[in-house]
Backbone as a ProteinNet text record, in pm:
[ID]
protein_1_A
[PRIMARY]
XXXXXXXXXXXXXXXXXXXXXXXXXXXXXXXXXXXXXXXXXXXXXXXXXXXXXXXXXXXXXXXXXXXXXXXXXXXXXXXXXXXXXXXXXXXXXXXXXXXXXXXXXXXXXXXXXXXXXXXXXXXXXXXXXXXXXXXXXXXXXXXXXXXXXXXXXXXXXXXXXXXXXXXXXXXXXXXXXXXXXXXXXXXXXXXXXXXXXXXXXXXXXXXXXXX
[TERTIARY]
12697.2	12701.5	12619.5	12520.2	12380.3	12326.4	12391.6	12309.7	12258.8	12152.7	12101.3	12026.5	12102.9	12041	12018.9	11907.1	11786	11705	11702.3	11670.6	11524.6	11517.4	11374.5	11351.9	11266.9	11220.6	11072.1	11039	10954.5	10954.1	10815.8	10814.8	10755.4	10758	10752.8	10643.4	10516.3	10388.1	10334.9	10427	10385.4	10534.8	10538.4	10684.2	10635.9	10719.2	10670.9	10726.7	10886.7	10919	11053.8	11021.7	11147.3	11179.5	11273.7	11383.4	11481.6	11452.4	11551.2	11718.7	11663.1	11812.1	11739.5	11863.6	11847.1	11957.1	12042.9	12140.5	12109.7	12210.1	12181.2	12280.8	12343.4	12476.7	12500.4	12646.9	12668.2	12611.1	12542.1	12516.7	12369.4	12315	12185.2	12082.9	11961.2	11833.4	11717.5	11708.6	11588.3	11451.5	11334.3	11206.8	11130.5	11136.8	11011.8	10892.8	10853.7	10701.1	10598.5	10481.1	10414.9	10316.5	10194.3	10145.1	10117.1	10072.8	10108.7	10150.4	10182.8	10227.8	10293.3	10353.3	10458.4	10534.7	10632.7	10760.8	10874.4	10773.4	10908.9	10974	10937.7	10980.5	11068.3	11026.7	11128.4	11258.7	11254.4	11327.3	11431.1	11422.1	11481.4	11578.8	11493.3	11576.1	11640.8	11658.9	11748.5	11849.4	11849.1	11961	12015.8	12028.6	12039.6	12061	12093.7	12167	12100.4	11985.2	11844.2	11821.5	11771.6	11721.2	11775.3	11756.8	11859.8	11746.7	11826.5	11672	11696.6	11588.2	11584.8	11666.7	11698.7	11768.8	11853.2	11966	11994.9	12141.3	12159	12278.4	12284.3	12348.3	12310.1	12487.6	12518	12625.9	12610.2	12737.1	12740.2	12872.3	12910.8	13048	13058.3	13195.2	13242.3	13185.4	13158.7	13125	12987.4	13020.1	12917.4	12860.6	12713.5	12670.9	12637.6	12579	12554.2	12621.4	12764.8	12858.9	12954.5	12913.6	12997.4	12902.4	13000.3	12896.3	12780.5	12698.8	12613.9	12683.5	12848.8	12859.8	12960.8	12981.2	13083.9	12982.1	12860.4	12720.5	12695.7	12689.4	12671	12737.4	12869.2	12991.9	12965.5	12989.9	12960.7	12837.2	12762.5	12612.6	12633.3	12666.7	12712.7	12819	12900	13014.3	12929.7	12898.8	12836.4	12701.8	12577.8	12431.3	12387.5	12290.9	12181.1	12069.4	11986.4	11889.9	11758.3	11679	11576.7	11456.1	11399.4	11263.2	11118.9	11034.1	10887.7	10901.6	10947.8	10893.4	11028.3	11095.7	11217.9	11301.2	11219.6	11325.4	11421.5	11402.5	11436.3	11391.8	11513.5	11483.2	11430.6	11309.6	11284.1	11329	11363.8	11436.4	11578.8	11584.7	11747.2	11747.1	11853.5	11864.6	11920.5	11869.3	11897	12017.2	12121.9	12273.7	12322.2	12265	12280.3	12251.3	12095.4	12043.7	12166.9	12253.4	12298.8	12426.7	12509.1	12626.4	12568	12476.7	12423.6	12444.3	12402.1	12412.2	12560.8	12637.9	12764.1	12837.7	12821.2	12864.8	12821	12663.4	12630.1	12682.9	12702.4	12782.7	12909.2	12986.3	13131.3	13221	13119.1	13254.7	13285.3	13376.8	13418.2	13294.8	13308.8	13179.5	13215.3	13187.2	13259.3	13120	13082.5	13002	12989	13132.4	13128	13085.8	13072.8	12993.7	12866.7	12812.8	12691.8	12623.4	12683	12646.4	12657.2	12744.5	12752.5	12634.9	12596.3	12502	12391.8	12369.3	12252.6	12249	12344.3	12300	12304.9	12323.4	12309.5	12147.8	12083.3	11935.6	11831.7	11909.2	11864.9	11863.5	11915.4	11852.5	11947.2	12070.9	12139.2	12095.7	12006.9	11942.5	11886.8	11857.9	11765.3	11847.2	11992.2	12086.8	12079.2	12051.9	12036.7	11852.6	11801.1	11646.3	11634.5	11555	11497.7	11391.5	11375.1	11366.8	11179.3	11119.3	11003.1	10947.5	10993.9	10997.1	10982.9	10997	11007.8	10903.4	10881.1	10788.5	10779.8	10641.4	10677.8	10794	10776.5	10862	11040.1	11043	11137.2	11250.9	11141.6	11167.8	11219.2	11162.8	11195.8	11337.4	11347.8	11463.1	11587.2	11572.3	11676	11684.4	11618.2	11665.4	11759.6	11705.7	11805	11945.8	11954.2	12041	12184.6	12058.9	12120.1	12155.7	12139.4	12160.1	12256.1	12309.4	12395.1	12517.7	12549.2	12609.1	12775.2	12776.5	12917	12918.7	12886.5	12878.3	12860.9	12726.8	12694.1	12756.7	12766.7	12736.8	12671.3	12570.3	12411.4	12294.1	12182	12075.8	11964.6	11893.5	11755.4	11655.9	11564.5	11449.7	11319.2	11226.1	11134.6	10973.6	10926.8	10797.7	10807.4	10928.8	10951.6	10823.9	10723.3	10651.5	10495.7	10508.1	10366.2	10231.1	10309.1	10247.9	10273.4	10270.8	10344.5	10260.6	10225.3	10156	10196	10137.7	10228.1	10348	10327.9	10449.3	10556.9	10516.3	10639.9	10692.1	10612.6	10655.2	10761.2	10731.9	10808.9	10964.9	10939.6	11088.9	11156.1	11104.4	11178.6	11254	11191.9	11226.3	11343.5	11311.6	11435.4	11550.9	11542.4	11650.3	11698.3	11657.2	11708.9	11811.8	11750.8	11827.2	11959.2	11940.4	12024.1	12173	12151.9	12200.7	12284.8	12186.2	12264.1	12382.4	12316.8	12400	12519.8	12546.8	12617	12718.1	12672.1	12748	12785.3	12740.7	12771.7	12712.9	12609.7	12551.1	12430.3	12406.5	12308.1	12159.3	12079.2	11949.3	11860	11774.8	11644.8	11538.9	11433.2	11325.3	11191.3	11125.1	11034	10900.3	10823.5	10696.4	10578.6	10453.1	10308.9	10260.2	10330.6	10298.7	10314.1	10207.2	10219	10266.6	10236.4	10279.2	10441	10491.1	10680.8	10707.3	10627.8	10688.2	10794.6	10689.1	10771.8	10882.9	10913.7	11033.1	11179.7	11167.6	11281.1	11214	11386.2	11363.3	11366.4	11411.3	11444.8	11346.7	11236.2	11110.5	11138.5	11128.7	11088.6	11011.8	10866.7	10725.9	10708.5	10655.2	10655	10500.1	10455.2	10326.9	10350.7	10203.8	10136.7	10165.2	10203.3	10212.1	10093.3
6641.7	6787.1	6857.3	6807.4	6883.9	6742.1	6780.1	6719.6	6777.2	6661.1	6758.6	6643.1	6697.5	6581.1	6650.7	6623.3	6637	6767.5	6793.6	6910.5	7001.2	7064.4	7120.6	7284	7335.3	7424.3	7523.5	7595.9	7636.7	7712.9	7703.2	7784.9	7742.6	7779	7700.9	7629.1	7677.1	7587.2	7567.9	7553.3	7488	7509.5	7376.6	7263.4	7302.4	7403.9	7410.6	7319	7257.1	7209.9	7091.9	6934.8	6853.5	6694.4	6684.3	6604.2	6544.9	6439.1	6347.4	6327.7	6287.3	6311.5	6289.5	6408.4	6423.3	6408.7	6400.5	6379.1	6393.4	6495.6	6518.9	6513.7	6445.5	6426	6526	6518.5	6664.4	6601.7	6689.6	6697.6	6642.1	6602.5	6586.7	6619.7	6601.8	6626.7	6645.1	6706.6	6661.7	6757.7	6745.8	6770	6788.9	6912.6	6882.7	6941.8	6860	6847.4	6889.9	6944.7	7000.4	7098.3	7101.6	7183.7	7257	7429.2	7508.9	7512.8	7560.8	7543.8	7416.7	7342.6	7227.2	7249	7343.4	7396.5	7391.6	7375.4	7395.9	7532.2	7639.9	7758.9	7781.6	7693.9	7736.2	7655.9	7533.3	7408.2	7496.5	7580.3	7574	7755.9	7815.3	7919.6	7908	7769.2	7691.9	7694.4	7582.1	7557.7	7661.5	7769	7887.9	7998.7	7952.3	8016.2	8184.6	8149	8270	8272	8144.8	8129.5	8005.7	8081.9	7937.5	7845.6	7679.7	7634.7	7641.1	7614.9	7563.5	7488.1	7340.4	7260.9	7205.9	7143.7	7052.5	7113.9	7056.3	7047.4	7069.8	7171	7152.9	7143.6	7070.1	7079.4	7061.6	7171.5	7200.7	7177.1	7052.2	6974.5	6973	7054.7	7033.5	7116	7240.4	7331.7	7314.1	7371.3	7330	7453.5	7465.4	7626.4	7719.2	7662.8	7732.1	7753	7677.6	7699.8	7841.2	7905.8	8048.8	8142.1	8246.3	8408.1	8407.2	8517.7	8565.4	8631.6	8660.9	8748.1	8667.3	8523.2	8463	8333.8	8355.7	8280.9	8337.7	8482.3	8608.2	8540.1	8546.8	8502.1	8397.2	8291.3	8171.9	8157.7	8185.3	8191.8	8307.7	8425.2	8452.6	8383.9	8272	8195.8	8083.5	8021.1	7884.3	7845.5	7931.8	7915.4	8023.8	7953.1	8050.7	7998.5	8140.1	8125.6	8207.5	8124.7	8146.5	8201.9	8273.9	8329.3	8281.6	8293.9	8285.3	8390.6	8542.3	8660.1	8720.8	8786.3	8795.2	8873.4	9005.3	9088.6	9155	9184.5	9281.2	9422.8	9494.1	9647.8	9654.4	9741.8	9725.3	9874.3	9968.2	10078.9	10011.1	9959.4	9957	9843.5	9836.8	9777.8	9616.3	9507.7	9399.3	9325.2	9402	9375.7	9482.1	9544.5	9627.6	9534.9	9512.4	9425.2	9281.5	9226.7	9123.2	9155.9	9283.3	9354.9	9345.5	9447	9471.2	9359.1	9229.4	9114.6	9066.8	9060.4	9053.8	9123.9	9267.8	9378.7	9305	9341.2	9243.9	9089	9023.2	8893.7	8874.7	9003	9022.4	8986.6	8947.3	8919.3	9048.3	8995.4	9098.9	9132.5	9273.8	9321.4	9257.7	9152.8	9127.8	9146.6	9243.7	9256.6	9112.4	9067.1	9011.6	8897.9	8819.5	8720.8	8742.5	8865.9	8892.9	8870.6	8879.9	8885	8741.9	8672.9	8528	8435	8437.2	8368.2	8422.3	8589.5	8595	8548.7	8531.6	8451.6	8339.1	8278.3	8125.4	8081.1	8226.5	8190.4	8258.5	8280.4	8338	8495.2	8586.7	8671.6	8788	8786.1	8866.9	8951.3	8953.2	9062.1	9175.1	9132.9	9212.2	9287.5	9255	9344.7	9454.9	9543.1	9694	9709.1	9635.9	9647.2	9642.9	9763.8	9777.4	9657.9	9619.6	9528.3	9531	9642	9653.7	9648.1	9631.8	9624.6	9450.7	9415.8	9233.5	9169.5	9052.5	8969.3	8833.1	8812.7	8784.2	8608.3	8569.5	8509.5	8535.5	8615.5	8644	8758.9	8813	8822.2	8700.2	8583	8488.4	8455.2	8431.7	8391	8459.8	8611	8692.6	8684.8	8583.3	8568.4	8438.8	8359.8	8228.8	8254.4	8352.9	8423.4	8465.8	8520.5	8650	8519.2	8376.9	8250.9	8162.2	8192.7	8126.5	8202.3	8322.8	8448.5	8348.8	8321.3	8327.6	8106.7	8053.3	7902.3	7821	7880.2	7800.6	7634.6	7582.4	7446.1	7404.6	7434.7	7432.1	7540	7518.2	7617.5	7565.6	7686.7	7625.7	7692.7	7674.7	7714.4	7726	7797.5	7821.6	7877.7	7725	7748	7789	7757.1	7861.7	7803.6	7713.3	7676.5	7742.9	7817.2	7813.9	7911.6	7995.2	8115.8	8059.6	7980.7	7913.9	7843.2	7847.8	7770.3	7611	7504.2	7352	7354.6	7415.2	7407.5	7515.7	7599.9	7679	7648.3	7562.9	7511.6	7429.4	7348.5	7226.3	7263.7	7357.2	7464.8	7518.4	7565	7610.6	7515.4	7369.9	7272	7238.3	7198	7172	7245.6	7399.9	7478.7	7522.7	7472.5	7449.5	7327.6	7242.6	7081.9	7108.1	7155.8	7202.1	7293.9	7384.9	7465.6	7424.5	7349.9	7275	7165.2	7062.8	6994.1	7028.5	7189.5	7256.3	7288.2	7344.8	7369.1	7211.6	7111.4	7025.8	7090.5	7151.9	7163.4	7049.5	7062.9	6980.9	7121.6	7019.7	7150.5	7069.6	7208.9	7134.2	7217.4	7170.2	7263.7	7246.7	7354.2	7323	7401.7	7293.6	7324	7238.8	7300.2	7205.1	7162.1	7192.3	7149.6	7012.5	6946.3	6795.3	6751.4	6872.1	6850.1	6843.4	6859.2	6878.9	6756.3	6655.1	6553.6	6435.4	6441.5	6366.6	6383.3	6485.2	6557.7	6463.4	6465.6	6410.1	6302	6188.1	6099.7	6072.1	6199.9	6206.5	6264.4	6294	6337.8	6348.3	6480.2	6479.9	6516.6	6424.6	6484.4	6532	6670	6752.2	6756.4	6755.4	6767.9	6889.9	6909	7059.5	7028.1	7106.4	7031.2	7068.9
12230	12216	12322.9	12305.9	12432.7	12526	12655.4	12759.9	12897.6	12900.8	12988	13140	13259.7	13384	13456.6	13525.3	13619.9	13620.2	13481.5	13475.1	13524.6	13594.9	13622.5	13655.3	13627.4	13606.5	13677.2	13736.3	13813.8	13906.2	13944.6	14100.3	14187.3	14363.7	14484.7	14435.1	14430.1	14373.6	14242.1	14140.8	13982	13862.2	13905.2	13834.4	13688.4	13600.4	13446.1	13344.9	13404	13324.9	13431.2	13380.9	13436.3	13312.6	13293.4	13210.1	13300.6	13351.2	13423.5	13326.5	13204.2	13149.6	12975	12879.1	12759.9	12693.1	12579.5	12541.5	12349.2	12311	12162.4	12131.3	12031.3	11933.9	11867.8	11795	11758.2	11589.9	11505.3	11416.8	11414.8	11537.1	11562.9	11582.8	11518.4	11474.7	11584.1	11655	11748.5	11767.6	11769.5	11747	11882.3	11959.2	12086.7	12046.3	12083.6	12037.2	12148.5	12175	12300	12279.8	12330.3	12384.3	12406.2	12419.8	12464.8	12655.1	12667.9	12793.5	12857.1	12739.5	12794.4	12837.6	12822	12850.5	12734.4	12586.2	12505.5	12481.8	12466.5	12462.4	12584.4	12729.3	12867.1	12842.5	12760.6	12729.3	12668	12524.6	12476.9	12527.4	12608.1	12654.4	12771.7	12832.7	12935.6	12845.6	12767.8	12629.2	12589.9	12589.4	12492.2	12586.9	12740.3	12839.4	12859.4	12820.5	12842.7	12999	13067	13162	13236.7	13360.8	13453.1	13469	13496	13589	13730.2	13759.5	13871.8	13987	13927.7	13941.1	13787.8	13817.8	13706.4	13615.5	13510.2	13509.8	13305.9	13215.5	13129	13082.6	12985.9	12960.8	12790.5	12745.7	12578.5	12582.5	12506.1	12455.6	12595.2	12638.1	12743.2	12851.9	12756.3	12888.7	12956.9	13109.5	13178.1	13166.6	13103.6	13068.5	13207.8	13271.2	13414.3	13510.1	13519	13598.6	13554	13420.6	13365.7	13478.6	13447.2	13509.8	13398	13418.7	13329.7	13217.9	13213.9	13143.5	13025	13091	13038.2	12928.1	13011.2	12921.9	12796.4	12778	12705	12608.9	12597.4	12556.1	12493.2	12517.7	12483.5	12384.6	12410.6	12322.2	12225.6	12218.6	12120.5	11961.7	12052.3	11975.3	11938.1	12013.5	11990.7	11985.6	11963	11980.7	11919.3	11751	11702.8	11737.2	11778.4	11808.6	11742	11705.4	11632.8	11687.1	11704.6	11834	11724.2	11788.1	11736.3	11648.2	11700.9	11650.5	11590.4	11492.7	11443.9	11497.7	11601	11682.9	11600.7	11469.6	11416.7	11401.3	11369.2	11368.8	11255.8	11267.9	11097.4	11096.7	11100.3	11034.8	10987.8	11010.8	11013.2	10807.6	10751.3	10648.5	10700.4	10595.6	10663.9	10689.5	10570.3	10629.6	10779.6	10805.2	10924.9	11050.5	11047	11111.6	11155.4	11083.1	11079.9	11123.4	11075.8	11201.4	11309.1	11327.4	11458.8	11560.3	11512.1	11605.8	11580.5	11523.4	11501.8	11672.7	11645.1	11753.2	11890.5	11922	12039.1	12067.6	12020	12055.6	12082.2	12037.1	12067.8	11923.5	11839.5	11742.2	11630.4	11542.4	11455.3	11364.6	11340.5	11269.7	11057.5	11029.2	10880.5	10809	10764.5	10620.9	10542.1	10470.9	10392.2	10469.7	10568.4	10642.8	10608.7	10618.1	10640.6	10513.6	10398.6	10304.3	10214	10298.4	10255.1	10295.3	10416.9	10441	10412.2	10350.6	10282.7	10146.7	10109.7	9962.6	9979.6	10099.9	10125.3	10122.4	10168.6	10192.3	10099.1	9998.5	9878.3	9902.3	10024.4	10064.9	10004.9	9925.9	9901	9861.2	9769.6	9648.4	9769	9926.2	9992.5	10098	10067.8	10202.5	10222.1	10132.9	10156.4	10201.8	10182.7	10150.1	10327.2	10395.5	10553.9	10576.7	10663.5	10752.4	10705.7	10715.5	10748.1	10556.3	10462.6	10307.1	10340.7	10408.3	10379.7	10388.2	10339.1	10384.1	10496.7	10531.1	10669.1	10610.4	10547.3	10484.6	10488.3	10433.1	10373.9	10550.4	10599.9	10749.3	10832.1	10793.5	10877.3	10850.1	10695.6	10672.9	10756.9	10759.5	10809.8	10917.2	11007	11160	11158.3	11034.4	11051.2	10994.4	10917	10889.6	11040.6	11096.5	11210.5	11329.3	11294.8	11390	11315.2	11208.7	11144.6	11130.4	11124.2	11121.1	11201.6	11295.7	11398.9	11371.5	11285.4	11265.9	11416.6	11451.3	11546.4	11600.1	11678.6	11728.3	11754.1	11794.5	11800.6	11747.2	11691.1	11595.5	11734.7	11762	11868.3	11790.7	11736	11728.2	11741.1	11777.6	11892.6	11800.3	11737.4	11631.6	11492.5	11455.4	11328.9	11198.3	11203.2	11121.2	11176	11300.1	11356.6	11221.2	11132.4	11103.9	10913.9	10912.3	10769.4	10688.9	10570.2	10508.7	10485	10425.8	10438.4	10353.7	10192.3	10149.2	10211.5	10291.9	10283.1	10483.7	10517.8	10669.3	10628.9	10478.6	10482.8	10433.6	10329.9	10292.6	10414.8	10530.4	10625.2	10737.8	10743.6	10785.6	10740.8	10597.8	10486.3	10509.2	10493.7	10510.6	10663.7	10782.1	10907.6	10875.8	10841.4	10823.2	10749.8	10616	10559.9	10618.8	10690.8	10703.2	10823.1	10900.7	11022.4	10999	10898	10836.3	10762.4	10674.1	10641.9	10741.3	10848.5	10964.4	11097.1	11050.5	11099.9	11323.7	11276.8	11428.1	11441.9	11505.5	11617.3	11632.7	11564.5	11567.3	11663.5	11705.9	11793.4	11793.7	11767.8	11675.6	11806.5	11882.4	11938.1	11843	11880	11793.6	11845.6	11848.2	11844.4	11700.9	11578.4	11465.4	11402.4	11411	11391.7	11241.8	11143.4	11009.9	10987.4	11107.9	11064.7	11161.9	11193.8	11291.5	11180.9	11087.3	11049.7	10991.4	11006.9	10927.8	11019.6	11129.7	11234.6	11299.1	11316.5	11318.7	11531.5	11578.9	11705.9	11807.8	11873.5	11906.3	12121.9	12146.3	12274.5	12289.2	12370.7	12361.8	12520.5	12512.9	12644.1	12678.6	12809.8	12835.1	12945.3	12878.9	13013.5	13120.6	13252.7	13396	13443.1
[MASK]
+++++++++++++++++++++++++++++++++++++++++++++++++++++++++++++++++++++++++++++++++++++++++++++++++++++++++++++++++++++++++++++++++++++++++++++++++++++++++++++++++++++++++++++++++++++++++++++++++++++++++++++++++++

């Protein structure tokens, strides 16, 4: 599903990030693990057709992601890639089934409510669709981004620390319900994090060091 050769990342004088070769199956589990300043956050917004590298070559199923325009990347990652941020990038004026069109509209697909409202009761979140963004908890906020990354049935889920701000039982619930949800959708997840308490959660581990 996700590979990735000779991949590198940087500038003229300080290399942030390089992967000779990576390879993730579709429905596969994988864990980078790192640092601050390893390069998992650059890792995973390569993947997720955020940021070009440098050098190298990233390919999703068939497509070669860097060989599209910028606008045909847009595209694509809208259809095929949720993405999870550190921080939720929601409007909080806005109500949280709004919030979840909203990204509907920007990605290009059809604006369906009733989507929106399916995968919030997938995440227990139905009861809160009308409820504004800024009424939530930071909890219950989080959920609505994995929400707003499950929305178009990804092929791949990336997510970028989602345990950093989390207590142990409720790091380990959000783990669970990535796994879950991925496995539901038969995607291929990849979780970057410095949190040693979710290692053992996956059985697949890329360990990144500071350059």
């Amino acid at each position: 599903m996700i590979s990735v050769d000779n991949l590198s990342f940087g500038y003229s004088d300080h290399k942030i990030l390089s992967i000779p070769h990576l390879e993730v199956q579709e429905g596969q589990h994988l864990m980078v693990l790192g640092s601050s300043g390893s390069g998992k956050t650059t890792l995973l917004h390569i993947l997720g057709g955020l940021l070009a590298p440098t050098e190298g070559k990233i390919t999703i199923g068939k497509t070669d992601l860097y060989a599209l325009s910028n606008q045909q990347i847009d595209k694509y990652r809208g259809q095929n890639i949720g993405l999870i941020f550190q921080k939720p990038h929601l409007i909080s004026a806005l109500s949280v089934e709004d919030n979840l069109v909203l990204a509907q509209y920007l990605s290009g697909a059809a604006q369906d409510k009733g989507r929106a409202i399916e995968v919030l009761e997938e995440l227990n979140l139905g009861h809160k669709a009308k409820s504004k963004v800024k009424a939530l908890s930071q909890g219950e906020q989080q959920r609505v981004t994995i929400a707003r990354a499950l929305l178009n049935r990804p092929r791949i889920i990336l997510a970028d620390e989602p345990t950093a701000s989390l207590d142990d039982a409720n790091a380990h619930k959000v783990i669970q319900l990535l796994k879950s949800q991925a496995e539901k959708y038969k995607a291929s997840l990849m979780i970057a994090t410095h949190d040693q308490r979710v290692k053992d959660e996956f059985d697949l581990h890329l360990n990144l060091t500071a350059a």
